[in-house]
C-alpha positions in Angstrom: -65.9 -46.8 -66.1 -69.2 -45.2 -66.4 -69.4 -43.7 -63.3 -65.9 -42.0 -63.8 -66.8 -40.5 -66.7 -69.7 -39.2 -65.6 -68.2 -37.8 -62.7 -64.9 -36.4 -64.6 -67.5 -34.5 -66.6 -69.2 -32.1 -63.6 -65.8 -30.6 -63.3 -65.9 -28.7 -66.7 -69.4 -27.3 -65.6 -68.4 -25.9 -62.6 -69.5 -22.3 -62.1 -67.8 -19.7 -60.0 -69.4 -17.6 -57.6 -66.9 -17.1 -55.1 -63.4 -18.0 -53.2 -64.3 -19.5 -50.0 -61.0 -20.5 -48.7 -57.4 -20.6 -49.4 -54.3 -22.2 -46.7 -51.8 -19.7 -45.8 -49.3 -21.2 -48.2 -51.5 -20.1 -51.4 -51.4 -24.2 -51.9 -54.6 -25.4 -51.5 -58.4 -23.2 -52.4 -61.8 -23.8 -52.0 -64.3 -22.4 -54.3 -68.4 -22.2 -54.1 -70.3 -22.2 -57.2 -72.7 -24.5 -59.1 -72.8 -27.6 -61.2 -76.1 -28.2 -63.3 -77.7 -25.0 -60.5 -76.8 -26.5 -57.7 -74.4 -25.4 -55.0 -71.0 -27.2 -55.6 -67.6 -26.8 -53.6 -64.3 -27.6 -55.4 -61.3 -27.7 -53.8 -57.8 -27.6 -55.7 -54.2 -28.7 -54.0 -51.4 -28.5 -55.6 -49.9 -32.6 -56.7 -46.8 -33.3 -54.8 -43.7 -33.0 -56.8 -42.3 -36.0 -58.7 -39.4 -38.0 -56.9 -38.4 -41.0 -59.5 -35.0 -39.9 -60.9 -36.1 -39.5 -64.5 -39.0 -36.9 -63.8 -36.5 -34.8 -61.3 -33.7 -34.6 -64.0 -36.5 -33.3 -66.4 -37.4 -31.0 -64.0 -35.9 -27.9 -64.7 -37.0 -28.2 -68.4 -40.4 -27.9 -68.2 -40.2 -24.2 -66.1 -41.5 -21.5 -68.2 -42.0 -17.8 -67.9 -39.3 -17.5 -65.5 -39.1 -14.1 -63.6 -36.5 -13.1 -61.4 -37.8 -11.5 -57.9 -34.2 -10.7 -57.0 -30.2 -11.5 -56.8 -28.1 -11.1 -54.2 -24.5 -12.9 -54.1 -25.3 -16.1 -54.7 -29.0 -16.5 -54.2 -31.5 -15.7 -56.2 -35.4 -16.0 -56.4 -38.0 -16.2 -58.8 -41.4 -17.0 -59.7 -42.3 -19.5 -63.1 -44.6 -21.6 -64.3 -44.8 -25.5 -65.8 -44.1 -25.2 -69.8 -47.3 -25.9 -70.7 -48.9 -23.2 -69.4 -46.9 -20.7 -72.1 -49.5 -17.8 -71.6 -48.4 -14.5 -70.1 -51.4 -14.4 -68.3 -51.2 -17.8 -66.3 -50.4 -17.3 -62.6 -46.9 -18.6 -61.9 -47.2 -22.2 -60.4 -43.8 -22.0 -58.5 -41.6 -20.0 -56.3 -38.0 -20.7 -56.9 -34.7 -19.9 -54.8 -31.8 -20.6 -56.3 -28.3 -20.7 -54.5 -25.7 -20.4 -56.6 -22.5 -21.9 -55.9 -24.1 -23.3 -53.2 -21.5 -24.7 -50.4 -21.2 -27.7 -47.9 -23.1 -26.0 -45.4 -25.8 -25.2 -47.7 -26.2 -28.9 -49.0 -26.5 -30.0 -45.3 -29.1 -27.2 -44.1 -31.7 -28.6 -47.1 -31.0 -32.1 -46.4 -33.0 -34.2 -44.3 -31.6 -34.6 -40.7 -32.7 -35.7 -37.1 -33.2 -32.7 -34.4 -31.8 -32.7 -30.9 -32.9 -30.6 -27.9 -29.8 -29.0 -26.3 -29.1 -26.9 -23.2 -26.6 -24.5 -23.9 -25.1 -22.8 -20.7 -24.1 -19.6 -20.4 -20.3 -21.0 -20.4 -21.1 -23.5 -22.8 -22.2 -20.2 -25.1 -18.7 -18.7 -24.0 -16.3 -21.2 -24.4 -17.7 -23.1 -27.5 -20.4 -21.5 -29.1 -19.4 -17.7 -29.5 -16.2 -18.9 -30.9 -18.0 -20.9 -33.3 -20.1 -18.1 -34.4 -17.1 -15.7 -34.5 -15.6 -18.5 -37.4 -18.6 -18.0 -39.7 -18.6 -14.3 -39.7 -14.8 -14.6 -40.4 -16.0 -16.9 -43.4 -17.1 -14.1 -45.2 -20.8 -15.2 -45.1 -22.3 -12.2 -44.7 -21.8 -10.7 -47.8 -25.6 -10.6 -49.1 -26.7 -8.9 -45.9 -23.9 -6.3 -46.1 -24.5 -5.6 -49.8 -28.2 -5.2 -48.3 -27.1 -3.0 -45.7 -24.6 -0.9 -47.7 -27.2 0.1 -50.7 -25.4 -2.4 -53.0 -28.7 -4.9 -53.7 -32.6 -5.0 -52.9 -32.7 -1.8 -52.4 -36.1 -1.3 -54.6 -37.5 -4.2 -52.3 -36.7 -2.0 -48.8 -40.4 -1.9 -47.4 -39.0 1.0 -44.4 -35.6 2.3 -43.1 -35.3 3.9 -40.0 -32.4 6.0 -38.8 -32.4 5.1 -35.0 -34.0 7.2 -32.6 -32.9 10.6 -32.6 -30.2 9.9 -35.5 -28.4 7.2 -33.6 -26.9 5.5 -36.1 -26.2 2.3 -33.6 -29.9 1.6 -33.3 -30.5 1.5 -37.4 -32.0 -1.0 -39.0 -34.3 -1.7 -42.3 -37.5 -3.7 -43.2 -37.2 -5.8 -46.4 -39.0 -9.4 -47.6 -37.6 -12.3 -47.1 -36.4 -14.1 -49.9 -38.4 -17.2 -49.5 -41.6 -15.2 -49.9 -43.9 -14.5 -52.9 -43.9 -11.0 -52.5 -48.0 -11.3 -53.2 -49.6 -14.1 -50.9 -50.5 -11.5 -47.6 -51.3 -14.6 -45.5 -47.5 -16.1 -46.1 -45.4 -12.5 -45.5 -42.5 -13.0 -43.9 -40.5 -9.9 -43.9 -36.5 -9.2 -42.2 -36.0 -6.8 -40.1 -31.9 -5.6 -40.5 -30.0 -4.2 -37.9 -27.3 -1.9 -39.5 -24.7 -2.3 -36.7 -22.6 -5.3 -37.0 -21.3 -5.7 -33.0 -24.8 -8.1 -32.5 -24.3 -11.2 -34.0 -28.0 -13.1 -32.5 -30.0 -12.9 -29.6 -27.3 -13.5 -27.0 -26.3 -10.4 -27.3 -29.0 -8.8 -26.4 -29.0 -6.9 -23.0 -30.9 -5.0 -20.8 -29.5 -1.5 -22.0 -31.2 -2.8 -25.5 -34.8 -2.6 -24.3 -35.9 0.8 -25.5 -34.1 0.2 -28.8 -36.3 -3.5 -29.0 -39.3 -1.8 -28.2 -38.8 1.4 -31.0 -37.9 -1.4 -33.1 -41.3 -3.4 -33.0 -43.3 -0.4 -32.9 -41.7 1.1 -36.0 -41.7 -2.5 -37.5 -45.4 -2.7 -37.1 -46.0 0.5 -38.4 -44.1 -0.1 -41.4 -45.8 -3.4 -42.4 -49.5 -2.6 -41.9 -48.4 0.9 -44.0 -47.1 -1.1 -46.6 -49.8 -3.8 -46.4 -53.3 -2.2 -45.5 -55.2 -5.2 -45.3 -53.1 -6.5 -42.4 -53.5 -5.2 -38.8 -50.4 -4.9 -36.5 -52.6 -8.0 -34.2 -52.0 -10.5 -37.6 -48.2 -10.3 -37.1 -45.3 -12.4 -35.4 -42.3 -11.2 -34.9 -39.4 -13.4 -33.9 -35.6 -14.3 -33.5 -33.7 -18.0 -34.7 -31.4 -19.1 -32.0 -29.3 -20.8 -33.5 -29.8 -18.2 -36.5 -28.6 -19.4 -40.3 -27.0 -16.2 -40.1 -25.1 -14.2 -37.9 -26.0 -11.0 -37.6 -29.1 -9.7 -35.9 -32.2 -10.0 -37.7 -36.1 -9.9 -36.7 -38.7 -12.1 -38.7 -41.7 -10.8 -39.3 -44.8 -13.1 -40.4 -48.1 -12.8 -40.6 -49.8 -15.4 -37.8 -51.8 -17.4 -40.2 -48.5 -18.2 -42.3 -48.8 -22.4 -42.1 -46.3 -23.3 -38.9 -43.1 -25.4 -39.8 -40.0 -25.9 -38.2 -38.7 -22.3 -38.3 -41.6 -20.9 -36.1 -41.3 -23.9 -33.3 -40.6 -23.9 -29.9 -36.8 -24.7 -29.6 -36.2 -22.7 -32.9 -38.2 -19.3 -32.3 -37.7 -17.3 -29.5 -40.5 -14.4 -29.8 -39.3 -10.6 -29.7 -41.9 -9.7 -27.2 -40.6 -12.2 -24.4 -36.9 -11.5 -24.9 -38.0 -7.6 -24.1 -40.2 -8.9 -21.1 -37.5 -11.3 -20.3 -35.0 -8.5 -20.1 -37.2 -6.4 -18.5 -37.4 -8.5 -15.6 -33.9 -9.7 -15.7 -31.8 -9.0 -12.3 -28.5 -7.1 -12.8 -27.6 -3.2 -14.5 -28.0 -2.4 -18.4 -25.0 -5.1 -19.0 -27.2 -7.8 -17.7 -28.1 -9.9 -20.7 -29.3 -13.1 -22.7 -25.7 -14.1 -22.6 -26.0 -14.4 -18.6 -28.9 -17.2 -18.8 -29.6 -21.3 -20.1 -31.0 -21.6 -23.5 -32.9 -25.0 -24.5 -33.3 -25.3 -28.5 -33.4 -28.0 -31.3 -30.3 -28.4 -33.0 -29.8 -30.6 -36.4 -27.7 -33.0 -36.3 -25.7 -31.9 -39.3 -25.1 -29.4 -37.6 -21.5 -28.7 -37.3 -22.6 -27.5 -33.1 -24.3 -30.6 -32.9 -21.1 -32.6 -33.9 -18.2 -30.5 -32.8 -19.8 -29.5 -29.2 -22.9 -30.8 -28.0 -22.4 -34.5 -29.0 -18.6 -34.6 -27.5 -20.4 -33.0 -24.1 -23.2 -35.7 -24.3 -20.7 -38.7 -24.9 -18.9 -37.2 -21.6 -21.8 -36.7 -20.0 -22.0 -33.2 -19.7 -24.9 -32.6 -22.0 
């Protein structure tokens, strides 16, 4: 008992002299200073959140100083902190996205699920998949990227729009932040990159005749960011598609590199912008030659409604 006391008390003397370290996620810091004169390191992680039924029905209560970062359709984002921290000048504790009425598909993409690799063929992409994807544009989904696109929402948040080259108004697109970022932490950016046709639903459609629009794209993207953010060089930055994307409409992410990997920047899932160009590059065929033409291996949930309406019927036949 002693000995605990004693050593809860160093903590109040701690000194500041500088921060030494903090993870990519803004979750966890590491400060040097001094205790009693001496050199002292402290380092601070945030407590996992509470899982007993009782404290999570409580939850929401105890959010203070709620700000919203944005509203688009039915998401929204904000920033807030725990209740007893009431002043204005306490750094918010929590980002928060809400999705609001949320639907089926939603409630399955945030709960926990196995992965699967799968090999989707170029006929498998033709005769199951593009249909598939064809439904969910139908399904009026893409309402938040169209109000996006259209001038309708965000627009205050647009970090860079670009015309196309020469005024083509096929090879537009737009630079904005993700939702699911801070809008402050540099090391966790993540940042969308819009295109502002609507005929390229993900990175199967990409072909060879897209190149020199891909490469104009990444430049300008680059550009954009480190204009925005000085402290970043264009060398910090990953730019990437999702295959299969949670939405279907072309869209580049754009993170800095030391943003903490999960399972949206692994192999299977990402598919980096500079080897689709190289891969196209090098692709045999004329400008209709494409990523539609080739085998793609990626992970796959199994709530997934892929996973349960093609690939599993093909694995249970033996065809996958």
């Amino acid at each position: 008992m002693e000995d605990s006391k004693a050593s809860e008390a160093l903590i109040p003397l701690f000194k500041l002299e500088r921060l030494l370290n903090q993870d990519p996620g803004g979750r966890r810091i590491t400060l040097l200073g001094l205790i009693n004169s001496q050199p002292a390191l402290l380092t601070a992680e945030r407590a996992a959140f509470p899982s007993s039924p009782e404290a999570l029905s409580a939850f929401h209560a105890c959010l203070a100083n709620i700000k919203n970062l944005g509203t688009n359709d039915i998401y929204h984002w904000y920033l807030a902190s725990i209740e007893n921290q009431s002043s204005d000048n306490v750094s918010p504790d929590l980002k928060l996205n809400l999705i609001h009425p949320c639907t089926e598909k939603h409630i399955k993409k945030y709960s926990p699920q196995g992965l699967r690799m799968v090999t989707e063929t170029p006929e498998i992409y033709q005769n199951n998949v593009r249909p598939y994807i064809e439904k969910q544009r139908e399904a009026g989904r893409l309402d938040w990227v169209f109000n996006i696109l259209e001038g309708r929402k965000e627009q205050k948040d647009i970090i860079y729009r670009d015309p196309g080259q020469d005024g083509a108004k096929d090879e537009a697109f737009l630079l904005a932040p993700d939702l699911n970022w801070d809008r402050e932490t540099l090391t966790s950016l993540h940042l969308l990159g819009l295109v502002q046709r609507r005929d390229i639903w993900s990175l199967r459609d990409l072909k060879k005749g897209h190149v020199v629009w891909l490469k104009h794209m990444r430049a300008k993207i680059l550009e954009a960011t480190v204009k925005k953010y000085p402290a970043i060089e264009k060398d910090q930055l990953k730019l990437y598609l999702h295959y299969q994307p949670t939405f279907y409409h072309l869209h580049i992410h754009v993170v800095h590199v030391m943003l903490e990997p999960t399972g949206t920047q692994a192999t299977g899932k990402a598919f980096g912008l500079e080897n689709i160009i190289a891969q196209l590059e090098t692709m045999s065929g004329g400008p209709e030659a494409g990523m539609a033409d080739i085998t793609l291996t990626y992970t796959l949930g199994e709530s997934h409604d892929l996973w349960a309406e093609v690939f599993l019927p093909l694995k249970e036949a033996g065809e996958g």
